[in-house]
Biotite code that builds the C-alpha atoms (Angstrom):
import biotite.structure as struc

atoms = struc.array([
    struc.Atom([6.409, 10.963, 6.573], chain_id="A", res_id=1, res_name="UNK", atom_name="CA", element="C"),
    struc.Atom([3.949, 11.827, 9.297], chain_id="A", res_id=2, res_name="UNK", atom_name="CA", element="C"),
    struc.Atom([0.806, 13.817, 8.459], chain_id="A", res_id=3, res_name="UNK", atom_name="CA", element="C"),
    struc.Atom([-1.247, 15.593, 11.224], chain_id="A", res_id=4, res_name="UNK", atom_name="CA", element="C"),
    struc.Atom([-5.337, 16.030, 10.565], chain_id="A", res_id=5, res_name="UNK", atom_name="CA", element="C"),
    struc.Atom([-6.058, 19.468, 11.563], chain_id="A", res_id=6, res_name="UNK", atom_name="CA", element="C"),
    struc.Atom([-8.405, 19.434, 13.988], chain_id="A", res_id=7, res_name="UNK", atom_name="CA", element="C"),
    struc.Atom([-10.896, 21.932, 13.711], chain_id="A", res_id=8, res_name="UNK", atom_name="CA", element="C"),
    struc.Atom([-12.502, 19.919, 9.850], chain_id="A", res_id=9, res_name="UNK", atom_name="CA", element="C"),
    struc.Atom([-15.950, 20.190, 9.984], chain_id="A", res_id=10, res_name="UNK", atom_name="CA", element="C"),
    struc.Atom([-16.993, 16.509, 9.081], chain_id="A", res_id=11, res_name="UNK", atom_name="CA", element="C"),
    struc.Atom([-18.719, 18.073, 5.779], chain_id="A", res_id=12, res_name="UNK", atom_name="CA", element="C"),
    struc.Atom([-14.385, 18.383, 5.022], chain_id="A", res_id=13, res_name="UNK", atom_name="CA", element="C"),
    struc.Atom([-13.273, 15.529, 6.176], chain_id="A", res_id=14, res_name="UNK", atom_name="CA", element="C"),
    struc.Atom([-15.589, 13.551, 3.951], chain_id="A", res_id=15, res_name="UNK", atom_name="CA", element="C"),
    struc.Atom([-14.334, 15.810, 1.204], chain_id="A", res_id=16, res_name="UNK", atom_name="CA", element="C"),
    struc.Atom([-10.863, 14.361, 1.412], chain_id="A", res_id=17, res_name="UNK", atom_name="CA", element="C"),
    struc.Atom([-11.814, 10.784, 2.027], chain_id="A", res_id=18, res_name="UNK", atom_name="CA", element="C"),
    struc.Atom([-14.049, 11.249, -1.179], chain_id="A", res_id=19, res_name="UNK", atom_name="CA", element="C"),
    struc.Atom([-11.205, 13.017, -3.376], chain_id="A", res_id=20, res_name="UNK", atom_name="CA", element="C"),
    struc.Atom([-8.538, 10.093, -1.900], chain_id="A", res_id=21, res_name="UNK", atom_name="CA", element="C"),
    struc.Atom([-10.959, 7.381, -2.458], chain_id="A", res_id=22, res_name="UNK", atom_name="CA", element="C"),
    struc.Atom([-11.446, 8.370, -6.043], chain_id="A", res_id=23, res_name="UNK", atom_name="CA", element="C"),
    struc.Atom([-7.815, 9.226, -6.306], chain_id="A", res_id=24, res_name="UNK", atom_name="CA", element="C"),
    struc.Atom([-7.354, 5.593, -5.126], chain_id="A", res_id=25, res_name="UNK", atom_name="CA", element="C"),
    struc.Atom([-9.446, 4.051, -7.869], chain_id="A", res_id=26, res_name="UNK", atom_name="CA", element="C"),
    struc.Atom([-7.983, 5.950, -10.999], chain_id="A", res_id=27, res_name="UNK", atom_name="CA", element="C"),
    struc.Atom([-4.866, 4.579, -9.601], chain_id="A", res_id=28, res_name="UNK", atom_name="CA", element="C"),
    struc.Atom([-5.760, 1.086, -8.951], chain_id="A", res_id=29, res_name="UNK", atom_name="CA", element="C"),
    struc.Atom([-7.532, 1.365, -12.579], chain_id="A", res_id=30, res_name="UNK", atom_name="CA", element="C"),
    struc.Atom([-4.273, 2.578, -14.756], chain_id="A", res_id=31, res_name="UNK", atom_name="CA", element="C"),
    struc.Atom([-1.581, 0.572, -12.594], chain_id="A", res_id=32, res_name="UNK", atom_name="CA", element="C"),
    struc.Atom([-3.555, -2.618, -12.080], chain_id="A", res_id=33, res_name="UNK", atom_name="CA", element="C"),
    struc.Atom([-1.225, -5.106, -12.809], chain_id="A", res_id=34, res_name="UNK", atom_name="CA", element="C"),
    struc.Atom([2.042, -3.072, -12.382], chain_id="A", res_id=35, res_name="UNK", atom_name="CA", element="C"),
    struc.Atom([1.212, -2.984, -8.466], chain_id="A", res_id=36, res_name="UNK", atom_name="CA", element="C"),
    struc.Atom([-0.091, -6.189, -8.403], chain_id="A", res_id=37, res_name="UNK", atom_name="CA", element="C"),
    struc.Atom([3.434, -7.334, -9.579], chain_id="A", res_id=38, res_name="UNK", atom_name="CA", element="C"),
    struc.Atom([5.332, -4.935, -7.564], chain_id="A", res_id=39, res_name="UNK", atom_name="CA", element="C"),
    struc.Atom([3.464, -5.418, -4.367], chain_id="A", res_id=40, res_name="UNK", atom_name="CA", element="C"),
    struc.Atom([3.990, -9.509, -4.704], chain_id="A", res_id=41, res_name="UNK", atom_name="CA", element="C"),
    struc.Atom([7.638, -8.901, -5.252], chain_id="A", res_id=42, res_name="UNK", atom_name="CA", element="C"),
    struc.Atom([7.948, -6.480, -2.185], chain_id="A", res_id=43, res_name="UNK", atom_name="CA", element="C"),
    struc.Atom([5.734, -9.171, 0.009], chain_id="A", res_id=44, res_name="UNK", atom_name="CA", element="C"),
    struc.Atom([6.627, -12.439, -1.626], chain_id="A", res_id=45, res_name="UNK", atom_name="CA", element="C"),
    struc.Atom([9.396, -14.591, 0.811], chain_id="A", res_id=46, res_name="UNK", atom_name="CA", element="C"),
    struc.Atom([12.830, -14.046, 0.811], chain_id="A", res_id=47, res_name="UNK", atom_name="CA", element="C"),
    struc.Atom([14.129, -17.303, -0.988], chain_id="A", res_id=48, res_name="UNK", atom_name="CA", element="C"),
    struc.Atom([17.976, -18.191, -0.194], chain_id="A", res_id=49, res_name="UNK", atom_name="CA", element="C"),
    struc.Atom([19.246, -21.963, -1.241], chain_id="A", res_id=50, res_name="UNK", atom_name="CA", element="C"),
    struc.Atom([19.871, -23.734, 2.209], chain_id="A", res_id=51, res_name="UNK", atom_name="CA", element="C"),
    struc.Atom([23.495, -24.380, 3.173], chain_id="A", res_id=52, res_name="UNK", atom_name="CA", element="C"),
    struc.Atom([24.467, -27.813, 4.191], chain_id="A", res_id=53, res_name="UNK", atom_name="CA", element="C"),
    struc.Atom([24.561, -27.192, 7.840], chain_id="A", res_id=54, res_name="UNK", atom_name="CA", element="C"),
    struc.Atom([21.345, -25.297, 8.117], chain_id="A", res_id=55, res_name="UNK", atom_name="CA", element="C"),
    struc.Atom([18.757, -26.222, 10.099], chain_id="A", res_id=56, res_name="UNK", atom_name="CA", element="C"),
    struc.Atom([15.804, -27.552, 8.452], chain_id="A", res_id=57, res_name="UNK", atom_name="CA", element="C"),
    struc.Atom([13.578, -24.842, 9.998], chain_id="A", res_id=58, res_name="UNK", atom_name="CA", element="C"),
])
């Protein structure tokens, strides 16, 4: 989902959001912890299949 910046934020604003999302982004990292610790390894963790016999071995 694509989100456009308006363009006419003062940079007092645009601080205002980073602020709020960087906050926003430490409650979540603080109550979720290990929940997206596991979930991101699963989602970036190697796709494991058992090699067939005629497989290459790379």
């Amino acid at each position: 989902m694509p989100f456009v910046l308006p363009d006419d934020w003062t940079p007092e604003q645009a601080l205002a959001v980073f602020e709020l999302l960087d906050d926003m982004l430490d409650v979540i990292r603080q109550h979720y912890a290990c929940q997206l610790h596991a979930l991101l390894f699963e989602q970036r963790a190697p796709d494991c299949h058992t090699p067939k016999p005629n497989d290459p071995p790379f």
